[in-house]
N, C-alpha and C positions, 0 to 999 in steps of 0.2 A: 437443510433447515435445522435448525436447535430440536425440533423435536423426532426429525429423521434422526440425529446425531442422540439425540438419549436411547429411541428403538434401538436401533442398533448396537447401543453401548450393552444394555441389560438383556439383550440378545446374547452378546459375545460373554460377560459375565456370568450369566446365568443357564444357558445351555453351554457352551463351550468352555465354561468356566477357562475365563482368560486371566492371564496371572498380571497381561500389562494390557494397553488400549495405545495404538500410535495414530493418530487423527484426534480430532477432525482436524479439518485446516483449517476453517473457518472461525472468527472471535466467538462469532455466536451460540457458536455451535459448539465451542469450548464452556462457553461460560454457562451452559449446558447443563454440561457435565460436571463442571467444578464440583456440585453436591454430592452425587454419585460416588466420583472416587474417592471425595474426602471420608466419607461416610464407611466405605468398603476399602477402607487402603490400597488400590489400586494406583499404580503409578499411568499416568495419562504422559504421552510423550507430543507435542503439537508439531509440524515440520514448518507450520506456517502462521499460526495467530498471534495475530499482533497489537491485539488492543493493549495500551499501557493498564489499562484496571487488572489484567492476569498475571500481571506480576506481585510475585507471593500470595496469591490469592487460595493455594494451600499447596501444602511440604509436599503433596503427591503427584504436583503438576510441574514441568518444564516446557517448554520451547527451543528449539532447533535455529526459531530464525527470530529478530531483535523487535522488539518494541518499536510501534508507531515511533513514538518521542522518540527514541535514541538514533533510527536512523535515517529522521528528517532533521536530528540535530548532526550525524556525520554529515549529509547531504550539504547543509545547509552551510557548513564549517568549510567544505569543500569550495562553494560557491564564495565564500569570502575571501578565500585562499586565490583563488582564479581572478580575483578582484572585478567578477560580474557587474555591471552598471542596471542592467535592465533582465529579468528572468518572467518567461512566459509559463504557465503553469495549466495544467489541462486534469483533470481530476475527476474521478467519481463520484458524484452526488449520493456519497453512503454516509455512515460513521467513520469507516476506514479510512474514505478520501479528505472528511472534513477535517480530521485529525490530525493527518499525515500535513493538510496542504496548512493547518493552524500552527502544527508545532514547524512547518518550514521557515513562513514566515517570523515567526523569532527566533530563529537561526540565523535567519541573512540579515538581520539588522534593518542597514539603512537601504539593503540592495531595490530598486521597483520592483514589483511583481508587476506585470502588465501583458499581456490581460492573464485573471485568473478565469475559466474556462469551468465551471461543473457540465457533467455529461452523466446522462442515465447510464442505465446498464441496457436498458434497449437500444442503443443510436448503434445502428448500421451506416450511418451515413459522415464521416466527420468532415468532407473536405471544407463544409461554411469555417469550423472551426478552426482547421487547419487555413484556412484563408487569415482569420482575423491574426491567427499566432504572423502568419506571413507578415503581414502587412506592417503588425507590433515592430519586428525589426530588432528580435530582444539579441541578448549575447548567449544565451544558452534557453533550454528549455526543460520544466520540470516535469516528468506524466507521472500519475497514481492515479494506474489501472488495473483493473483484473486481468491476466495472461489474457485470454480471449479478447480480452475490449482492446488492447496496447496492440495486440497480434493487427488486429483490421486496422487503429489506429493508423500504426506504421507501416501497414500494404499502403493504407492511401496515403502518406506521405509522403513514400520513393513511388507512386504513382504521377503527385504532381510536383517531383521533382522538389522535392522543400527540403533545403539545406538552413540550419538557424545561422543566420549571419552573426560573426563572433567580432569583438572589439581587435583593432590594429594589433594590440600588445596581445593578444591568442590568437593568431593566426598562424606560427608556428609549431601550434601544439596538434 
């Protein structure tokens, strides 16, 4: 949480007197912090946050891994590239996943999204929605999941045997 992620921070600052901070991985839990280290010069390193608002958001912050936008616009560039007809999308009902699945679709242009899919972060259960992906019939499929939610995702997908059926022209690929 943003506010476990500042305990912790003014913990390691202030008893341990830390010269750098590598986490959180969380946007939240970043944007946190942003006050903290701008204030105490500390360099904050993230391996994982990716809200677009944290860029440049102060000299003492970096990231490891890319912006929402930038890579649901490679994604996206890719999926034009492959010349997809129809892309099925399954997503976390966060900020993260609204982001992620907002800046997709204006990457793929004219491609359908069908069906787009939000999922809590509670669902144990996805094969309904692995059903409806099934049935869509897309050429490819989009997920923005947390490791954990993708993890069970895709047990029950090679569960019930769900291959995404791809257009005549990728089927070589």
């Amino acid at each position: 949480t943003p506010a476990g992620a500042v305990a912790v921070a003014r913990k390691l600052l202030d008893l341990s007197h830390a010269e750098f901070l590598i986490g959180d991985v969380t946007s939240a839990g970043t944007q946190a912090l942003i006050p903290i280290i701008t204030s105490r010069k500390v360099l904050l390193v993230s391996p994982s946050a990716s809200d677009p608002a944290l860029s440049n958001s102060s000299p003492y912050f970096v990231r490891v891994w890319p912006s929402d936008v930038y890579e649901a616009e490679v994604i996206g560039k890719y999926a034009q590239e492959k010349a997809f007809h129809k892309i099925a999308v399954i997503y976390a009902n966060t900020d993260y996943g609204l982001a992620m699945v907002d800046q997709f679709k204006k990457a793929v242009g004219q491609i359908a999204i069908d069906p787009a899919i939000a999922t809590n972060r509670e669902t144990m259960d996805y094969r309904a929605t692995l059903q409806r992906v099934r049935n869509s019939k897309p050429d490819a499929l989009f997920i923005v999941l947390y490791p954990e939610d993708a993890s069970r995702l895709l047990q029950q997908a090679t569960e019930l045997g769900l291959s995404v059926p791809r257009s005549e022209e990728h089927t070589s690929e």
